[in-house]
The first five atom37 places (N, CA, C, CB, O) and aatype in JSON, in Angstrom:
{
  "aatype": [20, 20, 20, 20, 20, 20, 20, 20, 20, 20, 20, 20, 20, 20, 20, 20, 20, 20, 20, 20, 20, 20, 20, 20, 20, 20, 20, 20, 20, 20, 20, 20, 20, 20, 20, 20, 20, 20, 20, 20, 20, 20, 20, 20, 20, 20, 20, 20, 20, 20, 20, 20, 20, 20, 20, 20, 20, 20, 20, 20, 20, 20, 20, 20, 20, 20, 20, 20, 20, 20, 20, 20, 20, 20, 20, 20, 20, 20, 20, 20, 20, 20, 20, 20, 20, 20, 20, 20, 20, 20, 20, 20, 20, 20, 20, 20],
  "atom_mask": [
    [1, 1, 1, 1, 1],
    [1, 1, 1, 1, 1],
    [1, 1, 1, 1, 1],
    [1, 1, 1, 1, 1],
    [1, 1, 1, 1, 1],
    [1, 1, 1, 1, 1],
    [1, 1, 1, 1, 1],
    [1, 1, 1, 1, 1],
    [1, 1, 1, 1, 1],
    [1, 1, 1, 1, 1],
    [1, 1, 1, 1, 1],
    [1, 1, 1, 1, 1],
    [1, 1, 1, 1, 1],
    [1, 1, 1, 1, 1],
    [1, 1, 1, 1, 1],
    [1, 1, 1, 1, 1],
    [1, 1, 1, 1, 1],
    [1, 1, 1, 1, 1],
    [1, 1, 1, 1, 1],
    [1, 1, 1, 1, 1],
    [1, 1, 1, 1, 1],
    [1, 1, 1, 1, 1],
    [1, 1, 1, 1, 1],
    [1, 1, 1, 1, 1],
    [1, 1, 1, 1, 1],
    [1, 1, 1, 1, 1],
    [1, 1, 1, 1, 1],
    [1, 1, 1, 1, 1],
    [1, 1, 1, 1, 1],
    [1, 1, 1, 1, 1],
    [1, 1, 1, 1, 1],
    [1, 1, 1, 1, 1],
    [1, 1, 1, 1, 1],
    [1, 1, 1, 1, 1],
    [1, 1, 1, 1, 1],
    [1, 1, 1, 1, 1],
    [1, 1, 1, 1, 1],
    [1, 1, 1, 1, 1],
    [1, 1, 1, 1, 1],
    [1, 1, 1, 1, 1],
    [1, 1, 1, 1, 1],
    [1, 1, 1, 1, 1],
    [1, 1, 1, 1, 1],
    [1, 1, 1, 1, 1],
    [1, 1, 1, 1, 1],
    [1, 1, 1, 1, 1],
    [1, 1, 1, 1, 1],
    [1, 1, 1, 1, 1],
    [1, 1, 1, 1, 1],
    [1, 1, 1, 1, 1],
    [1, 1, 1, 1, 1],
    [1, 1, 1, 1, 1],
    [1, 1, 1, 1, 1],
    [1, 1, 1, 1, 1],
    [1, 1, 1, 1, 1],
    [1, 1, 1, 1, 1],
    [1, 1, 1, 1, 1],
    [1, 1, 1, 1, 1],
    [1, 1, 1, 1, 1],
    [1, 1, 1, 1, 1],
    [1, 1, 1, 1, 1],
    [1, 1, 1, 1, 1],
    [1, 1, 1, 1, 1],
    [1, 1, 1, 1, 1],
    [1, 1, 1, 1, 1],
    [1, 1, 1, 1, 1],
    [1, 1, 1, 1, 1],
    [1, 1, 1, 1, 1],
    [1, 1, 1, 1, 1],
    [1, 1, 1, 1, 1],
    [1, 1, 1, 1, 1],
    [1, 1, 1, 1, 1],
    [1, 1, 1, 1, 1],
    [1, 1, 1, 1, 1],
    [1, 1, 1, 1, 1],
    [1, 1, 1, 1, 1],
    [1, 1, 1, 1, 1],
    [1, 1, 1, 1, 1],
    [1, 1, 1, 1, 1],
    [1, 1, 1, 1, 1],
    [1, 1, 1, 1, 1],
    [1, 1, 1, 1, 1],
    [1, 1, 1, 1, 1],
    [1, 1, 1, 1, 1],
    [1, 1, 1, 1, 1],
    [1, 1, 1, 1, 1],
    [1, 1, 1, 1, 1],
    [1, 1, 1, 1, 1],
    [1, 1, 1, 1, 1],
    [1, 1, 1, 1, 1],
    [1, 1, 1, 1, 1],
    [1, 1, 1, 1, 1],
    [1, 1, 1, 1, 1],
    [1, 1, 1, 1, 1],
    [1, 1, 1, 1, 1],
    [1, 1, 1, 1, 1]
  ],
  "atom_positions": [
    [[-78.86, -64.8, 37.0], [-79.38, -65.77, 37.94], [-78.72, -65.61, 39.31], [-79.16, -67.19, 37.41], [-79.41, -65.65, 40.33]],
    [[-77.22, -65.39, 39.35], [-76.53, -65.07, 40.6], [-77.2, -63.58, 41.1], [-74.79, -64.99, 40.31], [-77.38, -63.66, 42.32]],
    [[-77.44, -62.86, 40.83], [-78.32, -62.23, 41.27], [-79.52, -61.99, 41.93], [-78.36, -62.03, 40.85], [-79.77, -61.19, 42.82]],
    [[-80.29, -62.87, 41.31], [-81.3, -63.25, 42.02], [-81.37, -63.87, 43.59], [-81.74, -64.03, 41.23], [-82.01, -63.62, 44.61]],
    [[-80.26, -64.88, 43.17], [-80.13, -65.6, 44.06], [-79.98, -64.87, 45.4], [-79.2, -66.38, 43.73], [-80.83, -64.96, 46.29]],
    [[-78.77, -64.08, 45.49], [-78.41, -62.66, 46.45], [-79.78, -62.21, 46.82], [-77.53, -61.26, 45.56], [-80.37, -62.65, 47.8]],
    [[-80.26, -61.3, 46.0], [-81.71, -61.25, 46.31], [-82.42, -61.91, 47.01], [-82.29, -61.32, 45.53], [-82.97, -61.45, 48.01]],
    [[-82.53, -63.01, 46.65], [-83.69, -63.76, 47.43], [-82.8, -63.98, 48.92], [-84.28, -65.47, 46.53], [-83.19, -63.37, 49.91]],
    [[-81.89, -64.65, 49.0], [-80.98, -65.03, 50.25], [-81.25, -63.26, 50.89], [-78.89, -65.66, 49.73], [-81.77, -63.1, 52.0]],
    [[-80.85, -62.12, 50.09], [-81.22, -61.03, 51.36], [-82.33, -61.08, 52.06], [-81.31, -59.72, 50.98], [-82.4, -61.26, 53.28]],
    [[-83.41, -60.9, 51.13], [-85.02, -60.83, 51.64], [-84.87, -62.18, 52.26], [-86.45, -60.68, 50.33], [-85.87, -61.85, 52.89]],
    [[-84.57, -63.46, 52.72], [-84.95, -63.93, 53.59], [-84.37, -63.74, 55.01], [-85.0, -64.91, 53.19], [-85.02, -63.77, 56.05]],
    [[-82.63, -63.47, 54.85], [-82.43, -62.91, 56.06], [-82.71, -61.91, 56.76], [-81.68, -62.86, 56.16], [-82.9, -61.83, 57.98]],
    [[-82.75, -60.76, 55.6], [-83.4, -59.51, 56.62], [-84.86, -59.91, 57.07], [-83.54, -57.88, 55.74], [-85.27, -59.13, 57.93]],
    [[-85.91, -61.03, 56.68], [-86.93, -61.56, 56.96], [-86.98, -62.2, 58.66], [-87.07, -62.53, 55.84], [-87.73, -62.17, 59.64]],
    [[-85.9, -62.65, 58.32], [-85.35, -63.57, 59.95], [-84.86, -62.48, 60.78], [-83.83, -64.87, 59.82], [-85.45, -62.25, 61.84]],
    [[-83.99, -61.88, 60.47], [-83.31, -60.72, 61.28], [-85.07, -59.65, 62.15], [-82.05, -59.46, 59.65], [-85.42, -59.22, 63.25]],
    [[-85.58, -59.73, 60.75], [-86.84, -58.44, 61.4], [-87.9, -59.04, 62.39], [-87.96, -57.71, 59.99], [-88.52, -58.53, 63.31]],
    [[-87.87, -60.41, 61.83], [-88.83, -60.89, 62.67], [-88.73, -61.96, 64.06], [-89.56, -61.41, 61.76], [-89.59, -62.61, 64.65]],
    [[-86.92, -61.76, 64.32], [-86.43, -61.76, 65.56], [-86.32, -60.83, 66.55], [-85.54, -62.07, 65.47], [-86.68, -60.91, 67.72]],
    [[-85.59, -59.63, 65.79], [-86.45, -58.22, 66.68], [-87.76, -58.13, 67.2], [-86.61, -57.04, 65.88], [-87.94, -57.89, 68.39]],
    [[-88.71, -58.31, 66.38], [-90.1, -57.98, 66.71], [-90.54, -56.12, 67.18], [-90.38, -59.09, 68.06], [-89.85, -55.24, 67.68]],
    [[-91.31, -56.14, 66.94], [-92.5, -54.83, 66.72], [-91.64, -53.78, 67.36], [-94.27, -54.99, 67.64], [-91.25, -52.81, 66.71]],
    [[-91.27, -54.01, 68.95], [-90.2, -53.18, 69.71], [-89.42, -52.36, 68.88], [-89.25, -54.01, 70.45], [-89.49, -51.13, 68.88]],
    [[-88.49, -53.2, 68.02], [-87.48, -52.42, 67.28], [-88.07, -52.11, 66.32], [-86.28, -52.96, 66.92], [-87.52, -51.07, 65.96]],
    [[-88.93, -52.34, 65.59], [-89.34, -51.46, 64.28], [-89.71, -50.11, 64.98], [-90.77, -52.14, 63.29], [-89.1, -49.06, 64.79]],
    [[-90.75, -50.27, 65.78], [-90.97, -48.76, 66.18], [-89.83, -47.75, 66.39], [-91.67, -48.74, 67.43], [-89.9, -46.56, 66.09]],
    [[-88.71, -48.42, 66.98], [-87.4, -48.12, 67.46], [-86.95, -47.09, 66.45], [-86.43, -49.41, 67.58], [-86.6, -45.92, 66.58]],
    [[-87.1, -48.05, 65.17], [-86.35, -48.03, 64.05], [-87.08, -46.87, 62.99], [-86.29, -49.6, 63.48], [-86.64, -46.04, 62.2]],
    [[-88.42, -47.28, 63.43], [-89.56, -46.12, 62.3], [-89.46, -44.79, 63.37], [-91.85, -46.83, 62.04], [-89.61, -43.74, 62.73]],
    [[-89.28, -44.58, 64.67], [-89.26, -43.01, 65.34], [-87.92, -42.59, 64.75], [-89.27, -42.87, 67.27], [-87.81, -41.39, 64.54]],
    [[-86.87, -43.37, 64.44], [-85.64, -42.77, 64.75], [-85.46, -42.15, 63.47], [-84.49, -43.72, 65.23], [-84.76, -41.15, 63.35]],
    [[-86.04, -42.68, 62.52], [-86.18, -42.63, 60.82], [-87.18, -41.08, 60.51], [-87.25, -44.4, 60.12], [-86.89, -40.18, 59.73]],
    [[-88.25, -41.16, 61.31], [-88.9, -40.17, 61.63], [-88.61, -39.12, 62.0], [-89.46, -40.37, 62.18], [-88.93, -38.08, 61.41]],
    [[-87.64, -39.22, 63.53], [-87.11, -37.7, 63.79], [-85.69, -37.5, 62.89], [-86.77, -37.44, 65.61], [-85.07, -36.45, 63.08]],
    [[-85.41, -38.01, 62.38], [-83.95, -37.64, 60.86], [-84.98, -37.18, 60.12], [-82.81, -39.21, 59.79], [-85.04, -35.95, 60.07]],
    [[-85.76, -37.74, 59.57], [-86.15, -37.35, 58.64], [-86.76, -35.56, 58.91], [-87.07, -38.49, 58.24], [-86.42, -34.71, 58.08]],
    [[-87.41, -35.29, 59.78], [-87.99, -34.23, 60.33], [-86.84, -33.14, 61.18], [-89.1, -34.88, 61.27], [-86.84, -31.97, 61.57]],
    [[-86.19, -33.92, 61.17], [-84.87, -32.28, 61.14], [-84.45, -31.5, 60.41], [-83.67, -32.31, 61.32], [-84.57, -31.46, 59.18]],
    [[-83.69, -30.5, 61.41], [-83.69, -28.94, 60.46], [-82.83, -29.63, 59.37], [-82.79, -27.21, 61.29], [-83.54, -29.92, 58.41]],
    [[-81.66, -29.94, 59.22], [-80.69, -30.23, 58.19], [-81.36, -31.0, 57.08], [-79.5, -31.01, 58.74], [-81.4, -30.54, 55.94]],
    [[-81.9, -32.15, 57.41], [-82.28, -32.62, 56.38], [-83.73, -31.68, 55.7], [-82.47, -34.13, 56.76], [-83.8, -31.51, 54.48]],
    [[-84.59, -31.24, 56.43], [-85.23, -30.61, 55.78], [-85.02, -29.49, 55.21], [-85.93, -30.55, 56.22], [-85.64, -29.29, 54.17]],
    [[-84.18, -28.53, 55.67], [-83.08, -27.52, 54.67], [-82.53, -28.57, 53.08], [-81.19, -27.07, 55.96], [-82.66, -28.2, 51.91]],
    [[-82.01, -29.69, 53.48], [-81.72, -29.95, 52.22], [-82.89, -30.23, 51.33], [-80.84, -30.96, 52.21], [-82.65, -29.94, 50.15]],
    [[-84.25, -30.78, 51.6], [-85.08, -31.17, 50.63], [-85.54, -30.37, 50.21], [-85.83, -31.87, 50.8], [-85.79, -30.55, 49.01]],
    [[-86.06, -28.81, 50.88], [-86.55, -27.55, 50.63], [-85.59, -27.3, 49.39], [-86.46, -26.47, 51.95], [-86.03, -27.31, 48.24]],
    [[-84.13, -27.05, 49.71], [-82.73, -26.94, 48.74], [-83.36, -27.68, 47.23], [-81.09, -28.07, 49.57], [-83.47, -27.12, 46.15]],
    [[-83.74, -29.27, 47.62], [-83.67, -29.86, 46.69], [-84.74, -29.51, 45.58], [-83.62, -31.03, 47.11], [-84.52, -29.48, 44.37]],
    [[-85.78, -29.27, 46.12], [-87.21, -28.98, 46.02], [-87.0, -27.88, 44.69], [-87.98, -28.3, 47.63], [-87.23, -28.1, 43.5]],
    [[-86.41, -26.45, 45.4], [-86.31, -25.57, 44.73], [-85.9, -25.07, 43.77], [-86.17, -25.25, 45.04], [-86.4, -24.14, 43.14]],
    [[-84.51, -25.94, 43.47], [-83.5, -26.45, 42.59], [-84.35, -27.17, 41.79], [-82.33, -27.26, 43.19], [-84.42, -26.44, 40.8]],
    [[-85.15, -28.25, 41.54], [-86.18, -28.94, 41.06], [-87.06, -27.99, 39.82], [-87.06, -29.36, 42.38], [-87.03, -27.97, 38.59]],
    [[-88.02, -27.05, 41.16], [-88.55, -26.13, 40.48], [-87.97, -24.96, 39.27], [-88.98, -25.65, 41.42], [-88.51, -24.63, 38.22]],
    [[-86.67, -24.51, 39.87], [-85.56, -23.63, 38.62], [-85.6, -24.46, 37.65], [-83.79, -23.35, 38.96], [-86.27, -24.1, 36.67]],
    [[-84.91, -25.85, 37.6], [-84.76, -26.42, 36.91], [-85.98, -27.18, 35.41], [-84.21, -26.96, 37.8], [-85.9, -27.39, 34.2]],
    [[-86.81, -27.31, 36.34], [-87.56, -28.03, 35.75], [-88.39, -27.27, 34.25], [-88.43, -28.47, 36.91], [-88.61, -28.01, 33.3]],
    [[-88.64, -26.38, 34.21], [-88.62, -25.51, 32.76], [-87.48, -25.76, 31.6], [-88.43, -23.93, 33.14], [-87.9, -25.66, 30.45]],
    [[-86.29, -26.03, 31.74], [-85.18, -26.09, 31.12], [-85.43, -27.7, 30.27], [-83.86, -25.9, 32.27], [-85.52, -28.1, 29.11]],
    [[-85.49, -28.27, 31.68], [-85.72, -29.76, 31.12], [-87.06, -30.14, 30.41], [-85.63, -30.73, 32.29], [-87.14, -31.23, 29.84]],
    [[-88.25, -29.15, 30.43], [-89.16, -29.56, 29.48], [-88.78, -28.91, 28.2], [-90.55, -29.26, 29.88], [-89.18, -29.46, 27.17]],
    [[-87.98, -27.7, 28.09], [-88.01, -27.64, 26.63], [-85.8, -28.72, 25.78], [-88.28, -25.12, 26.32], [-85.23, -29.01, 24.73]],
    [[-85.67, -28.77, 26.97], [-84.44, -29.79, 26.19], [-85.39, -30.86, 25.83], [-82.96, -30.49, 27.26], [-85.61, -30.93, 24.62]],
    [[-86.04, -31.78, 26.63], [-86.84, -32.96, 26.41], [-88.12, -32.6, 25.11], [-87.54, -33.38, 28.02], [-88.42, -33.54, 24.38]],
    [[-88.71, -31.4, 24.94], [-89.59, -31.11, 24.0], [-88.7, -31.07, 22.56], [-90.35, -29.74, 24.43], [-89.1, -31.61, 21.53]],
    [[-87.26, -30.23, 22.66], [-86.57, -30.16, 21.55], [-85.93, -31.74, 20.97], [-85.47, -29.08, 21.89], [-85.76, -32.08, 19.8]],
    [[-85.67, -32.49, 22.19], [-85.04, -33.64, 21.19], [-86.57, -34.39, 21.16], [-83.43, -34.8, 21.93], [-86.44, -34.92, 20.06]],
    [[-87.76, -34.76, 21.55], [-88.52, -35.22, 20.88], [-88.69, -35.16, 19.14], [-89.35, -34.81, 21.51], [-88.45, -35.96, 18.24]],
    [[-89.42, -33.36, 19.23], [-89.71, -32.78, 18.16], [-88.64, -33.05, 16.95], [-89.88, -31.44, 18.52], [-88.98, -33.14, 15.77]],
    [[-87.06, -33.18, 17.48], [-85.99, -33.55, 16.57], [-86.35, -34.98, 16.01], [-84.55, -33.54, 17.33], [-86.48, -35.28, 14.83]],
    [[-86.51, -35.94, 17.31], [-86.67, -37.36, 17.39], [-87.78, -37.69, 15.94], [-87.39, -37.8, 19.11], [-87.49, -38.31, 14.92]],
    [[-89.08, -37.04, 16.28], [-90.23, -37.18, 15.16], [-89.69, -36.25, 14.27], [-91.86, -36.83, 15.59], [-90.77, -35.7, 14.51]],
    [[-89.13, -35.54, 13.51], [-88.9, -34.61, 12.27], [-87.91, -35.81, 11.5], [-88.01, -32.82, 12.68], [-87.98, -36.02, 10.29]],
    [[-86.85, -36.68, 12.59], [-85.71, -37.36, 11.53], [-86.94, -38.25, 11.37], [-83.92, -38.13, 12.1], [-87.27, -38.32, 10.19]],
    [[-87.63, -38.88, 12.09], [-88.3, -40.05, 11.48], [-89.26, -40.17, 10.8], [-88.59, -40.71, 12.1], [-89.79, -41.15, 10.29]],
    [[-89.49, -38.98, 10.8], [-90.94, -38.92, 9.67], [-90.3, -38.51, 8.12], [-92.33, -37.38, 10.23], [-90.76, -38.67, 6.99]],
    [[-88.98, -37.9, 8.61], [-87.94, -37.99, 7.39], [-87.94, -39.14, 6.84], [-86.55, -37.75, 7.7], [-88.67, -39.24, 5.85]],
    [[-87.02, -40.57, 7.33], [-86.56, -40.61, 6.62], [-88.1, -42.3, 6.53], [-84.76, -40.39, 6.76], [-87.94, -43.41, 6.01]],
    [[-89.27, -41.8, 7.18], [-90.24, -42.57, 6.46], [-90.74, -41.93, 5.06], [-91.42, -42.76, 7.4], [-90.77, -42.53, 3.99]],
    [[-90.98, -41.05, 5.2], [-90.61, -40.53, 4.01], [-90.05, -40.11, 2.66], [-90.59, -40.37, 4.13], [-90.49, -39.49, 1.69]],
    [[-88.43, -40.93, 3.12], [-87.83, -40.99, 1.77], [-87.95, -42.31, 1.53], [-86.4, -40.48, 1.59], [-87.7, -42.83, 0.44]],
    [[-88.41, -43.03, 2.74], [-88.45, -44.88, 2.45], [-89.93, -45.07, 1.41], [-88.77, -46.05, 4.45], [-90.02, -45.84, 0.45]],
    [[-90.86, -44.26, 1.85], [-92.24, -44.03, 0.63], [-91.73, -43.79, -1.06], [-93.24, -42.3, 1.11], [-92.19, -44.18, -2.13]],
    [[-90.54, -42.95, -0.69], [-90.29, -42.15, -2.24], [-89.84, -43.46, -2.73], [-88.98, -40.65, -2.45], [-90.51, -44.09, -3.54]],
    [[-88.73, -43.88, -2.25], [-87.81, -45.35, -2.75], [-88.81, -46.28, -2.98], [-86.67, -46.1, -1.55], [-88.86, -46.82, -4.08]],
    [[-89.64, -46.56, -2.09], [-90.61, -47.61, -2.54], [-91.12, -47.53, -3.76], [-91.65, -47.7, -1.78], [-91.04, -48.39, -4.63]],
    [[-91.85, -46.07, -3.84], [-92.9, -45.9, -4.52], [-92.21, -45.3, -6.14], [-93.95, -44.87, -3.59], [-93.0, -45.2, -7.08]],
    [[-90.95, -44.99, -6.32], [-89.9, -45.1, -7.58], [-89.57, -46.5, -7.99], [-88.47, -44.42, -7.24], [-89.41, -46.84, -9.16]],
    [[-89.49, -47.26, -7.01], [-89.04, -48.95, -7.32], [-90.02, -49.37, -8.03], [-88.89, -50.05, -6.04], [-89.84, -49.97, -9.09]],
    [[-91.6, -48.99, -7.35], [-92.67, -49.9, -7.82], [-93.49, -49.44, -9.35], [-93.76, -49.93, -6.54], [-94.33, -50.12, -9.93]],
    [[-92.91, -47.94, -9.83], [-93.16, -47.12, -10.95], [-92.44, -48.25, -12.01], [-92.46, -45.43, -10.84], [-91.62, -48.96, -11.41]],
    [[-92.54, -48.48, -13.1], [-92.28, -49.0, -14.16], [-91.27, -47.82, -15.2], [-93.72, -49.46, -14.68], [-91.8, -47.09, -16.04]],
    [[-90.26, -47.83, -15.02], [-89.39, -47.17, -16.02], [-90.03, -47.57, -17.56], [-87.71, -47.73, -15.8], [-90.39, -48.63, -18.07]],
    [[-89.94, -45.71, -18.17], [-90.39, -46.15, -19.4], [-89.08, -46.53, -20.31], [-91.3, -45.01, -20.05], [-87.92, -46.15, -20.15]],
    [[-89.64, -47.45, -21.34], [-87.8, -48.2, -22.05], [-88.47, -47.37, -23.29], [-87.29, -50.68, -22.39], [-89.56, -46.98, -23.71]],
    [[-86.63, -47.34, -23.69], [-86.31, -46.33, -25.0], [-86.55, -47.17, -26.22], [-84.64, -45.71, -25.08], [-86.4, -46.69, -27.34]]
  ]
}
């Protein structure tokens, strides 16, 4: 709940704060965001990031394919031995 609370108290001040600036500074604020964002450095790093992404991303479909396939093999296991147990419980032992 204290959390929230924070929350909400931010979003209303940065509410007051933005809409005491007015339009002026957002633009201010959205060019300046714009030309960072559109520089060499940072765009060297996202290209970086990008590519790294792409290497990567083969590796992580077959780790993520192997623990699935693990994930469904234990559980169809051990539904499977939960059928056997059932279905031995519900058999009638023959008496001597």
């Amino acid at each position: 709940m204290r959390g929230k609370l924070i929350l909400v108290a931010g979003l209303a001040v940065g509410y007051v704060l933005g809409s005491r600036a007015g339009r002026g500074r957002y633009d201010q604020i959205a060019r300046a965001a714009d030309t960072f964002w559109h520089s060499g450095s940072v765009q060297r790093q996202v290209h970086a990031a990008e590519d790294f992404a792409k290497d990567k991303a083969p590796d992580v479909v077959d780790f993520v394919t192997g623990k699935v396939t693990k994930a469904v093999r234990t559980s169809s296991a051990k539904k499977s031995a939960a059928r056997s147990r059932a279905r031995d419980s519900a058999t009638p032992s023959p008496s001597n």
